[in-house]
N, C-alpha and C positions, 0 to 999 in steps of 0.2 A: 174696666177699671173699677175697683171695690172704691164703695165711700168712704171705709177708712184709709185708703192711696190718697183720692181726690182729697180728704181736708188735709194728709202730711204734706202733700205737693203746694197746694195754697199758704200753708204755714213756710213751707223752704221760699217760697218769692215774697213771703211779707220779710223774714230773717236777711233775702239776699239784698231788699232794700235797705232793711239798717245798718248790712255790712258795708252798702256802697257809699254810709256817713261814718263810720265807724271804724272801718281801717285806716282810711287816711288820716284819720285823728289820733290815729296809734291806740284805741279804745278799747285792746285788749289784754291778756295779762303780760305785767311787765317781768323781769330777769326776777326778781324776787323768790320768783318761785323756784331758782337753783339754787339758792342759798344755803342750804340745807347741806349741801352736796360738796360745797368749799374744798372743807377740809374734810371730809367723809375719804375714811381709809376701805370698809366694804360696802357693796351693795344688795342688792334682793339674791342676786344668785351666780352663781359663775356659769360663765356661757359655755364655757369649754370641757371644766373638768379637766387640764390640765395641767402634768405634771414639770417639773422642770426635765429639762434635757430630751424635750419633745423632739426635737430635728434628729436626734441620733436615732429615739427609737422609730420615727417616721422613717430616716434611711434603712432602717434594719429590716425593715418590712416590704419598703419597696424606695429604690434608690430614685427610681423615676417618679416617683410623686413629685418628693422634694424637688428633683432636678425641675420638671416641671411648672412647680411651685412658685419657685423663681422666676422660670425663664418666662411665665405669666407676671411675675410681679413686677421684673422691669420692662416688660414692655409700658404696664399702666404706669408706671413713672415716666414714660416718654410720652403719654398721653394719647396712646396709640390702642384702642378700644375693638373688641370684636363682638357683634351681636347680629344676630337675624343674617344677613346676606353682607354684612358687614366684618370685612376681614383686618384687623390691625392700621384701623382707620385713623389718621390721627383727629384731633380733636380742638387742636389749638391751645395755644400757651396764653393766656388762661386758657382752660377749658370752655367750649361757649356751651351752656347747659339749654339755651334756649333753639338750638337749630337740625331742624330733620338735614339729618346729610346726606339722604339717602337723594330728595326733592330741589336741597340746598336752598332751603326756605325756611327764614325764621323767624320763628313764632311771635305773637304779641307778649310786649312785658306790662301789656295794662291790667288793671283790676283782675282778678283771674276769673269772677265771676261773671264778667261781660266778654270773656271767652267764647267762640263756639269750637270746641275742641275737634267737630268734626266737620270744619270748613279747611280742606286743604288748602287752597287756594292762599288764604291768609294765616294758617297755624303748621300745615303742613301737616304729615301723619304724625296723630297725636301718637302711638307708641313706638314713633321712631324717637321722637323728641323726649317722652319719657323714661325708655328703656336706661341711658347710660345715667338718670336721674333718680332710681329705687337703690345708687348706689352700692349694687352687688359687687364691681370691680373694686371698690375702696375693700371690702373685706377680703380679698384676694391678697391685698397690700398687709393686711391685718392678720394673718394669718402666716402670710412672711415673714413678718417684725415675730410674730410666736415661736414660729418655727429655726429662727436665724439669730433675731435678738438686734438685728443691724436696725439701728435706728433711723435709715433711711428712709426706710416705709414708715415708718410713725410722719415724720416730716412732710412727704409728702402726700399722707392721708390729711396732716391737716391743712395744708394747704391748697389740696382740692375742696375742704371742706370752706374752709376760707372764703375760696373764691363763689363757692357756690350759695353763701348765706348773703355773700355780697352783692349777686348776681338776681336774689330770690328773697325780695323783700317779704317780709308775710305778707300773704294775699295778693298779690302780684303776680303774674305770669301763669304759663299754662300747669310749671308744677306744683303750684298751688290749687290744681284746677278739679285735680280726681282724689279723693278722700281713700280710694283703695293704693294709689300711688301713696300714700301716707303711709299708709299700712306696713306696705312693702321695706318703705326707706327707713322708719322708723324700727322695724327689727332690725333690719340691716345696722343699724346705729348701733344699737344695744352690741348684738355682737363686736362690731369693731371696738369699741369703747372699749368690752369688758377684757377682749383682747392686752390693748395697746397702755391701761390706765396704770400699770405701771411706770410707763415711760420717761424719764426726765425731761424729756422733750413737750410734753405736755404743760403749759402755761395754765395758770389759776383763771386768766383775763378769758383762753381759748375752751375750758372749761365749761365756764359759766355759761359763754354764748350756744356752746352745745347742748347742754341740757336745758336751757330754756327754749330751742327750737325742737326740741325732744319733747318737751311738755306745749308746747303751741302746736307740734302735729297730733296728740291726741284730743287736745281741749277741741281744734277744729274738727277733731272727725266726728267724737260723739254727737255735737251738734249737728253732724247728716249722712247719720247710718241710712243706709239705704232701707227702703221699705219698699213693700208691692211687689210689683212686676221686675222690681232691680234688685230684689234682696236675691240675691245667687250669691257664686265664688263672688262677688264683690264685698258683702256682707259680711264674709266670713274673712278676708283679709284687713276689713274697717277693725272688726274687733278683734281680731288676733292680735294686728300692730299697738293696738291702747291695754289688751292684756299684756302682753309682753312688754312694754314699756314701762307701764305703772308699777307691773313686780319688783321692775329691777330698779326703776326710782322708786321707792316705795315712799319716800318722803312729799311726793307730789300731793297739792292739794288735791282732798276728798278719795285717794290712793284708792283708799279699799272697795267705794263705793264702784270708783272705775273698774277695779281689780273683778266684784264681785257679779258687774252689770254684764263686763264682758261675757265671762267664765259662763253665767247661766244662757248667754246669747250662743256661746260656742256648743254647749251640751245640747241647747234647742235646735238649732241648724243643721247637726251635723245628722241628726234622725230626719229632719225633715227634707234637708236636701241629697237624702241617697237612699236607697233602696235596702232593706232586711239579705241581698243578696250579693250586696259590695259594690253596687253599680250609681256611678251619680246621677242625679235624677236631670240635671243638665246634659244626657244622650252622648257628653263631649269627652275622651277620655286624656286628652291633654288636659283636660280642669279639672280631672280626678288625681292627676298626679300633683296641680296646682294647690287644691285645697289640701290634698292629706300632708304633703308641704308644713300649712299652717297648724294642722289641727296636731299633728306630732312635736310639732316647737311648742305649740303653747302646752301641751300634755305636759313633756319635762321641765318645761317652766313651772309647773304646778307641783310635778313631784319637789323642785330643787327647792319648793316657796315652802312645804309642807301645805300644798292647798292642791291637794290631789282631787282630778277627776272622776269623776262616775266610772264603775263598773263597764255599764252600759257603753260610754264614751270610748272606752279602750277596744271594749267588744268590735262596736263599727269599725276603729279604724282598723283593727285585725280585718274585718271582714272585707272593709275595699282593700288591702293588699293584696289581701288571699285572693280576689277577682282578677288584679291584675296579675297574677301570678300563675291563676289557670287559664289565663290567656296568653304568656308566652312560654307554657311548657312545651310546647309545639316545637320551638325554636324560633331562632331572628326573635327581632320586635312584635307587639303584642298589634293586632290589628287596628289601625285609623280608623274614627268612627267618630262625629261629628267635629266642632268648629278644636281648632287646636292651632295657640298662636305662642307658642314655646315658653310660658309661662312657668317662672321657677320662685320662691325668695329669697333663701340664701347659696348662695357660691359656698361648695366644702369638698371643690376637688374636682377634677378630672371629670369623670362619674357622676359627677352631683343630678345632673337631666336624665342620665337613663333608668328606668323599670327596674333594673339588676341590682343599681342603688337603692332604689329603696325598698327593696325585697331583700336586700343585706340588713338595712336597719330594723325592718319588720324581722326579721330572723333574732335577733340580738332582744327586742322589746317580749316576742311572745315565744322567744325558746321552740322558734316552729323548724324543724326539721324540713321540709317542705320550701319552706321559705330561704333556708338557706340553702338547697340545692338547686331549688332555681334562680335564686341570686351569682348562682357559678363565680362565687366569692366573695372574701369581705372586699368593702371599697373602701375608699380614704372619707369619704364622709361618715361614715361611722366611727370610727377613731375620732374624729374631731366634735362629735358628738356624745361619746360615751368614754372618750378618755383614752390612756396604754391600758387600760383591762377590755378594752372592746376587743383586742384580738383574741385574750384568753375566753370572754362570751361564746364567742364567735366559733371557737374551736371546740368545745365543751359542749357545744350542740351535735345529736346526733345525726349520724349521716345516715340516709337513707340505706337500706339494704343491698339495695339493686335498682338496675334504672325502670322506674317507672314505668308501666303501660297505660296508654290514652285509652280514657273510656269519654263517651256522649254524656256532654254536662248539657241543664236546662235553667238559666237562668230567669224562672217563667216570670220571677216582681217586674223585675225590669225589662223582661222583653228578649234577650238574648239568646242563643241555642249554638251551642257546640256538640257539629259533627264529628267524631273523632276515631283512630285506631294509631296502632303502631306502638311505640315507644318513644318518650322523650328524649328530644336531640339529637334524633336517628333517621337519617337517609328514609328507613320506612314508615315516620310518621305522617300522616295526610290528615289535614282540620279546615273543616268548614264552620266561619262564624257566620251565623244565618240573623239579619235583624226584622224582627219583629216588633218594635218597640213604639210608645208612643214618639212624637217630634221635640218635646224637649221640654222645661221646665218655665213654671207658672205663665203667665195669660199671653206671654212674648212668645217664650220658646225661644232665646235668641241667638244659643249656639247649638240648635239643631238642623239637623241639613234632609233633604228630599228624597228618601232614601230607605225607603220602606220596603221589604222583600227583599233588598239588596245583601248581598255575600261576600266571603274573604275568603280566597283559597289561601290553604297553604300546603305545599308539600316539595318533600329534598329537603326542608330544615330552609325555604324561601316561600317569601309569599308571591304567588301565579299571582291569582284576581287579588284586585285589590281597589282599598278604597285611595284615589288621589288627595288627599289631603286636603289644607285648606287655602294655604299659598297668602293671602292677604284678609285684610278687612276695612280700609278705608285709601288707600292708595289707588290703586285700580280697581274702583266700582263694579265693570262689567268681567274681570276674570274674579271674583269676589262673587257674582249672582251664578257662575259657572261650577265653582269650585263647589258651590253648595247644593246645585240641582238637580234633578232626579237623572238628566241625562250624563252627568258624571258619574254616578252609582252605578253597580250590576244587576239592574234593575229594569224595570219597563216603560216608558213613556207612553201616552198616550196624546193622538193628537197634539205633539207637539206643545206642549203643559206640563208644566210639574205635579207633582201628586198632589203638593200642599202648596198655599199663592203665598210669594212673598212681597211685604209689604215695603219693607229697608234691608239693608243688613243685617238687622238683628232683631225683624219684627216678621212676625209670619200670622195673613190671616185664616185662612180658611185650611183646617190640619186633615190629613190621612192620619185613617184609625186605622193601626191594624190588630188582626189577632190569630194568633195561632188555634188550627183546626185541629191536627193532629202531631203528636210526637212520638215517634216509635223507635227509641235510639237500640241498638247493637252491636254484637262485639268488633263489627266490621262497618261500622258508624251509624247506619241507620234512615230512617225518614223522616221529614217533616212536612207539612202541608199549613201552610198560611193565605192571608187575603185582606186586601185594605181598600175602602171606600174612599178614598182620595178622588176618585175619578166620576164617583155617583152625582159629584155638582154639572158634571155635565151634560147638553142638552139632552141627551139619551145617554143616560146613565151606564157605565161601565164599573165591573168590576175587577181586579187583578187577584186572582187565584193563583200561587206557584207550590208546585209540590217537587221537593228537592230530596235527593238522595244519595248516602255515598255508601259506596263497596269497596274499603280500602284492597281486599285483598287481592279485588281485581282492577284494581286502579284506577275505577269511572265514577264519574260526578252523574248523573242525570237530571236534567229540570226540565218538568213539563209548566210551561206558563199558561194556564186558563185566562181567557179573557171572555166575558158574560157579558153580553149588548144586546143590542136588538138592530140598530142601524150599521152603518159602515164608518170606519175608525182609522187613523194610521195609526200603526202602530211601530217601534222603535226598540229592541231588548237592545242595550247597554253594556259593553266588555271593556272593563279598564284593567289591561294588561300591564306586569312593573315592569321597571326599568330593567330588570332582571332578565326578560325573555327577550327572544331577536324572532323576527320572524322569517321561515326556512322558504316557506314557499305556501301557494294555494292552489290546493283542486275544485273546482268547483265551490261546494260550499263548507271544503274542510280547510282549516289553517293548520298549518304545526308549524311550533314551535319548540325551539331551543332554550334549554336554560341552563349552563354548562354543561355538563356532560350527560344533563337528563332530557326528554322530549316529552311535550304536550298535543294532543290535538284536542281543538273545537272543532264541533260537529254541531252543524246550524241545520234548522226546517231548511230543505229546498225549497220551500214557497217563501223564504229570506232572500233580499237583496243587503248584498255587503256592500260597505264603507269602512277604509282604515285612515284612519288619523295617527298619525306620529309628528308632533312638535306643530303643531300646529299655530299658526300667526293670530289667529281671531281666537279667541276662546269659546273653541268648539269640543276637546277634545286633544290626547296625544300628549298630556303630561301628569306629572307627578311630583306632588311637593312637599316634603319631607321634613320642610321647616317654613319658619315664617318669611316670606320675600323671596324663598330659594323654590327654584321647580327645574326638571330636569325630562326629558324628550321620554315617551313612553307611547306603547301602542294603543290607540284607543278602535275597538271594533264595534259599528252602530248596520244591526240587523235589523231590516226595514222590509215590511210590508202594507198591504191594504187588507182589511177583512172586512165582512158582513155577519152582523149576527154573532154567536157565538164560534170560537173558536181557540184548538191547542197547539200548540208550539214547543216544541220538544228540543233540545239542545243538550250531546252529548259532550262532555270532558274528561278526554280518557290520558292518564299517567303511565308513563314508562316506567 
């Protein structure tokens, strides 16, 4: 920890002491500061961009949004909520904003500062309890009332909001607890507001209280941006939600100051936490989709302020779309690849969580051709972003000529390597994502996982090998140290250790380096040869050499794994097979497998003893989870021997 951490950390406990005199005394600022706002007819910017008779042109374009639309908006009117593994769960009349339902444990409503957010026992999971509190469902409501005009959703938007300001004193309870939850709820506001402020249903009295807890979620946050080892995506949602807020109140005291402290904090971060290659520098690609989230709301908030972003700024987030985009021209989903706990900010449709969404919007901001072919259409969240001319954007972009052919990409800043051939979205395309990468971002590293050398197959337009996901982070402990391990990866273990030692959940100390030796990519994918010191802390140092190759045209994967010692080792290579494949049967030490109407085999050393795990009780192995609290039965294959000294390991995977 850097000495400028240690004196911001000693300043936030001397702050937390005055706060524990100083909220209860009400010692912060009072409603005065919505005054402004009364009778204020516009504000900083329109959320929407839209025009009247939205619902027609939404049905005209696609009848099942709107139907949708709805049939999502009143279920949150019956107070019936779906998130994480959480299906149309009700929530109770009021809503209770303070209770994990997943645990049925509810949280403290004292000081929020003498909180431990991450003592289940007594708070429960802190992002079960926060999630229906960033208020993305109210905009769901808010966007109905747009689309409909029926003043029921306005009604009861406010009367969720009602209940929850009355529920959530400032400083009180656990959603006063995370300053990035601020972030969240606080755009989330703006939009609805800017939504619904027409409404006659809107009272002056219900007004007032909204915007002065609108201006009490940024006053508290600038007071504890994060800094150090926690300025990550958390950072960059602290000051997004305070730019975003401030614009659009722009009458808020010291407005521009916040406007202006933000803006330079977002064009700083967004260079420092992602890579010249489009890759975030947190290893995580679920908080790649998180941050660019942010950093594209606040861009058009800048354009609509006339307080437009840097050149530079717009470049990056071109450049991490464009990453995610040549990572799912393959077809299906782009591959899982460190911690990912389904993070979004705003609700704008259907579509709003997947890659194809925002690879439509990246289409529509940089006129990329590319962008919109692999977005395989517009979604409803660009419309409600860019107005009734997003479809004409949208279509005035040109189409590519013909379908694509996969070539070997090198993403050498950050560490990644695409094996490649075929054609996009085609039966014959085959892509191996090979990682190489450091473990994750500043002195934590907190959502990188063990996982060095490991790979993604994909081919049929399905991913084989894959990475299992993350499944949790504070609920179940021990399938949480699984989900992140080296023996969960396609990778190698060594003696029974992970490559890199974890300290918490979200603290790792002792990291594998790795680095790629060679790269020799081809029209028929190519080679690579990598190797990472993860394993040299041990008493006789080992090293893991793997040299991986594909031949799409003859449908074989090859990996010879080097292992470099001097004494005697176990050792363990790693196959996390999806939910996709069934397994047919085994010879000896060949499996094949099925995967609709296509066939795989692995071909292991004979000097391997095999282990198959599917669904496994203990978290050992045998699943795959594809969301936050959801996991589903998958094969897991752990290839075990003993060596001496040095030695190679060769494992074929050949495609029908």
């Amino acid at each position: 920890m850097s000495a400028g951490e240690i004196i911001w950390r000693v300043k936030s406990l001397i702050r937390d002491q005055v706060d524990r005199i100083r909220i209860p005394l009400k010692l912060y600022p009072s409603s005065s500061v919505a005054k402004p706002y009364y009778e204020k007819d516009s504000y900083g910017f329109s959320a929407q961009s839209l025009q009247t008779g939205f619902a027609e042109n939404l049905a005209s374009y696609s009848q099942t949004w709107l139907d949708d639309l709805i049939e999502h908006a009143d279920l949150i009117c019956e107070h019936k909520l779906s998130f994480f593994n959480l299906k149309d769960k009700f929530f109770g009349d009021p809503i209770d904003w303070h209770k994990d339902q997943n645990l049925n444990i509810e949280a403290p409503k004292s000081l929020s500062l003498n909180i431990d957010y991450r003592d289940i026992k007594s708070a429960g999971d802190c992002k079960l309890v926060w999630e229906p509190n960033r208020h993305q469902h109210l905009l769901v409501l808010a966007r109905a009332y747009k689309a409909t005009g029926n003043e029921k959703y306005v009604k009861e938007i406010m009367s969720q909001v009602t209940s929850w300001w009355e529920a959530n004193p400032f400083g009180y309870g656990m959603n006063w607890r995370s300053v990035l939850e601020h972030g969240v709820r606080v755009i989330n506001w703006v939009w609805i507001f800017d939504c619904i402020k027409e409404s006659d249903a809107i009272t002056d009295l219900w007004k007032e209280k909204f915007i002065h807890l609108s201006y009490l979620h940024c006053w508290d946050t600038v007071r504890k941006y994060s800094q150090g080892s926690s300025a990550n995506n958390h950072l960059i949602g602290e000051v997004a939600g305070v730019f975003v807020a401030a614009s659009y109140f722009d009458q808020f005291p010291s407005a521009q100051l916040l406007i202006n402290d933000a803006k330079n904090t977002l064009e700083r971060e967004i260079i420092a936490q992602s890579f010249s290659d489009g890759c975030t520098r947190e290893h995580g690609l679920g908080y790649q989709y998180f941050v660019l989230q942010f950093y594209i709301l606040c861009g058009l908030v800048g354009r609509r302020t006339n307080n437009e972003f840097s050149k530079m700024y717009w470049d990056r987030i071109e450049k991490m779309i464009e990453f995610v985009g040549l990572l799912t021209e393959q077809g299906d989903e782009p591959p899982m690849f460190g911690d990912c706990d389904d993070g979004y900010v705003v609700d704008l449709g259907q579509q709003n969580r997947s890659f194809q969404d925002l690879l439509s919007i990246g289409a529509i901001l940089f006129n990329r051709s590319d962008f919109k072919y692999w977005s395989q259409g517009l979604s409803e969240s660009s419309i409600w972003l860019f107005g009734e001319d997003a479809v004409k954007q949208f279509d005035l972009i040109d189409d590519l000529p013909s379908t694509p052919e996969l070539t070997s990409r090198e993403f050498k800043e950050s560490g990644y390597y695409l094996l490649q051939a075929g054609h996009t979205y085609s039966d014959d395309a085959v892509s191996v994502f090979f990682d190489c990468a450091e473990l994750g971002y500043t002195s934590i590293a907190a959502h990188g996982n063990a996982d060095a050398l490991s790979f993604v197959l994909k081919a049929f337009g399905k991913q084989i090998f894959i990475d299992p996901g993350t499944y949790d982070y504070f609920t179940y402990p021990e399938w949480r140290e699984y989900f992140k391990s080296t023996r969960a990866h396609n990778t190698v273990e060594v003696d029974e250790v992970d490559q890199s030692i974890m300290l918490g959940p979200f603290l790792w100390g002792h990291r594998a380096n790795a680095k790629c030796i060679t790269w020799e990519p081809d029209l028929k994918g190519g080679r690579i040869i990598a190797e990472h010191d993860g394993y040299t802390r041990l008493q006789d140092p080992v090293t893991h050499r793997r040299e991986l190759s594909l031949d799409a045209e003859a449908g074989q994967v090859v990996i010879h794994d080097d292992i470099i010692a001097k004494s005697t080792h176990n050792i363990v290579i790693c196959f996390q097979l999806s939910e996709c494949c069934n397994l047919v049967k085994q010879e000896d030490n060949i499996l094949y497998f099925s995967v609709e109407n296509h066939s795989v085999e692995l071909r292991l050393d004979a000097r391997l003893k095999i282990e198959l795990l599917q669904g496994s009780d203990e978290p050992k192995g045998g699943w795959v989870s594809r969301g936050y609290h959801k996991k589903e039965s998958s094969i897991t294959v752990l290839a075990r021997t003993r060596i001496t000294g040095n030695a190679q390991l060769e494992t074929r995977i050949l495609l029908d």
